[in-house]
C-alpha positions as CSV (number, residue, x, y, z in Angstrom):
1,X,-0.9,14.4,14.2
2,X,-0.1,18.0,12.4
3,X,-3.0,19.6,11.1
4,X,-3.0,20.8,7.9
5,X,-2.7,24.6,7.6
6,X,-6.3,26.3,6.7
7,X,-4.6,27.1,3.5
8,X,-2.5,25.1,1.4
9,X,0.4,26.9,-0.4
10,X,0.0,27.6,-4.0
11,X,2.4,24.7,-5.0
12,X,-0.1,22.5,-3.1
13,X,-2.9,23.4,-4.3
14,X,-2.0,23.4,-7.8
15,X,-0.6,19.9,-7.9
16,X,-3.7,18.6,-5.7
17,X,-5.5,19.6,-8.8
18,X,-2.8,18.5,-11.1
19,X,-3.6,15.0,-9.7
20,X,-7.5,15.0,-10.1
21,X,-7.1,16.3,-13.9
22,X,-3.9,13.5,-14.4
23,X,-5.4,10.7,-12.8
24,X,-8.9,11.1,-15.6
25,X,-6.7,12.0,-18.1
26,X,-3.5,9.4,-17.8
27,X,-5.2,6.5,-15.8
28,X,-9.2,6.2,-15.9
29,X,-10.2,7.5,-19.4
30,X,-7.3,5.6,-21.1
31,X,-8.8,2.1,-19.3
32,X,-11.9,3.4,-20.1
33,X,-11.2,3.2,-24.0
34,X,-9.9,-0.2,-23.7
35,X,-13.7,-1.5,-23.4
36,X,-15.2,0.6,-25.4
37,X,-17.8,-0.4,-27.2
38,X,-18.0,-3.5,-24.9
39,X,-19.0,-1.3,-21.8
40,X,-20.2,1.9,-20.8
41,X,-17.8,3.9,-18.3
42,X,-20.4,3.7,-16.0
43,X,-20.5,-0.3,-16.1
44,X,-17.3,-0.5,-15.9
45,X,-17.1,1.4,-12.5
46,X,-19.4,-1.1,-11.0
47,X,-17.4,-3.8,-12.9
48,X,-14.2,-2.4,-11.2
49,X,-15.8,-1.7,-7.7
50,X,-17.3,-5.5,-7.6
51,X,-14.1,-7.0,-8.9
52,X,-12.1,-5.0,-6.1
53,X,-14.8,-5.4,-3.4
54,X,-16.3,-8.8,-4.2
55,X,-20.2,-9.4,-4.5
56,X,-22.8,-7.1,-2.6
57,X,-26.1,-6.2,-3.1
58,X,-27.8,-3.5,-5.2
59,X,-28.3,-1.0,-2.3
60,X,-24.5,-1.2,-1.1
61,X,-23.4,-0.9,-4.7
62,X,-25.4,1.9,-5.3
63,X,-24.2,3.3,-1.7
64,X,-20.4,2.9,-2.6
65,X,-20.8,4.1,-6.0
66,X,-23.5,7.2,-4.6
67,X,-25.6,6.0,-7.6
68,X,-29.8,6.7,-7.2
69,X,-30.8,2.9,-6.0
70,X,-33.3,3.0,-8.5
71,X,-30.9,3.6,-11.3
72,X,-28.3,1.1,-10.5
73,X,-30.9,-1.7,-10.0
74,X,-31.5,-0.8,-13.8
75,X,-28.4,-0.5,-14.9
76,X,-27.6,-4.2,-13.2
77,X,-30.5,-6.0,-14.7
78,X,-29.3,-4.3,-17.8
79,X,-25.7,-5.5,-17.1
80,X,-26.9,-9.3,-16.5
81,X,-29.3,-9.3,-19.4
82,X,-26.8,-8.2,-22.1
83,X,-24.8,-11.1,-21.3
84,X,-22.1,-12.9,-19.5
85,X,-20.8,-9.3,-17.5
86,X,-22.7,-9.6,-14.3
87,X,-24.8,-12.4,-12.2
88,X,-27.5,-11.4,-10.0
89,X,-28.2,-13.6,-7.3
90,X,-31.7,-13.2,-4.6
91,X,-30.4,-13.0,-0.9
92,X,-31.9,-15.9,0.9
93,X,-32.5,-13.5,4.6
94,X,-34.5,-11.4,2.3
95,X,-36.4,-12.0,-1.1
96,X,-36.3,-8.1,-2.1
97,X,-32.5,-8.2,-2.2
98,X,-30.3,-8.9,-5.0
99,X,-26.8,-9.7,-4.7
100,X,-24.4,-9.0,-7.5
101,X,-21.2,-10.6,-8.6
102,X,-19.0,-10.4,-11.7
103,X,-18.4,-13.1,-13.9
104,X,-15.3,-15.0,-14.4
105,X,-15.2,-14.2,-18.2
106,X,-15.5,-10.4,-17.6
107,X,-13.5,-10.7,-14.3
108,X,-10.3,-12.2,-16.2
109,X,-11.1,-10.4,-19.3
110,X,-10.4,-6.8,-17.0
111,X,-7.6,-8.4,-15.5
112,X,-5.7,-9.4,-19.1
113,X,-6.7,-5.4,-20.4
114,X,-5.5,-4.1,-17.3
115,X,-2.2,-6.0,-17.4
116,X,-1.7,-5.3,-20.6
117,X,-2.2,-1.6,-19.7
118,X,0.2,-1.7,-17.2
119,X,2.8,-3.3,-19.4
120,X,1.8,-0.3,-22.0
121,X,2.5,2.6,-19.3
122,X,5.6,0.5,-18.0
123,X,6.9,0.3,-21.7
124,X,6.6,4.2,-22.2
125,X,8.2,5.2,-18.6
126,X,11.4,2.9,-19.3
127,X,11.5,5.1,-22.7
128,X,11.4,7.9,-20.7
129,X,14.2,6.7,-18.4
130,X,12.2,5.7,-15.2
131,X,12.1,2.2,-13.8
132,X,8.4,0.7,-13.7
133,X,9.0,-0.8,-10.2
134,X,9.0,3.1,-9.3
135,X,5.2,3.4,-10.5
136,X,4.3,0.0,-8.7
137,X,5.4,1.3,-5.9
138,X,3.8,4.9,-6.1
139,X,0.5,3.5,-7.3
140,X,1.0,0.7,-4.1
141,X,2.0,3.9,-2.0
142,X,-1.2,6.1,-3.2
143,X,-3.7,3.1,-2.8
144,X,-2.4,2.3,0.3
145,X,-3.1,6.4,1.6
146,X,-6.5,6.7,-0.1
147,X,-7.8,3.4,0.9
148,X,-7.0,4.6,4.8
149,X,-9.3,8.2,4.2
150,X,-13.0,7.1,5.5
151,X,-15.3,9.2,2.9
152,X,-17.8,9.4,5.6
153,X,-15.4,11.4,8.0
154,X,-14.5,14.1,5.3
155,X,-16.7,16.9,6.6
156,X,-19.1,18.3,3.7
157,X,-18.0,21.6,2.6
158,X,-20.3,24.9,2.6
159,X,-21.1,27.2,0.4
160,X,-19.7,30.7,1.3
């Protein structure tokens, strides 16, 4: 496998970060305003991470999401006492545990706003002369890459 060179070129580098500021600005904080008001960007995360991961327990969700334990086993009981949005099960191999799983209400209610999203951005690139099977497949394509980088084996940079 190539390495990649100790410094990317300019072009590179710029569209790298092109990609972090496009991806807030054209994908998460546009889904994010479809639930406004019903859920905090925050919930939602945990809402999309359980819905694409199935049910796990507080610790692992806090691990995946690199929230403080202590703060997402708040924000969970918060989650499953304001309604019908999470459901918090006790692991039978150990009574400390809590499981978590999304409902089926809020599970199909982010899977009618997020198809109607989809048909919303696939609308405004056939205005702008691109086929939408062209963004299923890039979005397919970059899920596919990102999904294969293990977080863990990304060596933590330092300072200097």
């Amino acid at each position: 496998m190539e390495e990649l060179p100790r410094q990317l070129p300019q072009d590179d580098d710029s569209r790298f970060f092109r990609l972090i500021k496009l991806t807030y600005a054209k994908v998460q904080r546009p889904f994010e305003e479809l639930f406004k008001g019903q859920l905090t960007a925050l919930e939602l995360h945990v809402l999309c991470e359980l819905k694409v991961s199935g049910p796990m327990t507080v610790t692992e969700l806090s691990e995946r999401l690199r929230i403080p334990k202590q703060q997402m086993s708040k924000l969970v009981s918060k989650m499953a006492l304001a309604g019908n949005i999470v459901k918090k099960r006790t692991v039978l191999a150990d009574k400390r545990s809590v499981r978590v799983e999304i409902t089926d209400e809020i599970s199909q209610m982010m899977s009618a706003k997020c198809l109607g999203y989809m048909d919303a951005i696939g609308k405004t690139l056939e205005d702008n002369g691109i086929d939408r099977m062209q963004f299923v497949a890039a979005v397919r394509f970059l899920t596919d890459i990102l999904d294969r980088i293990d977080e863990h084996h990304i060596p933590p940079q330092t300072n200097g």
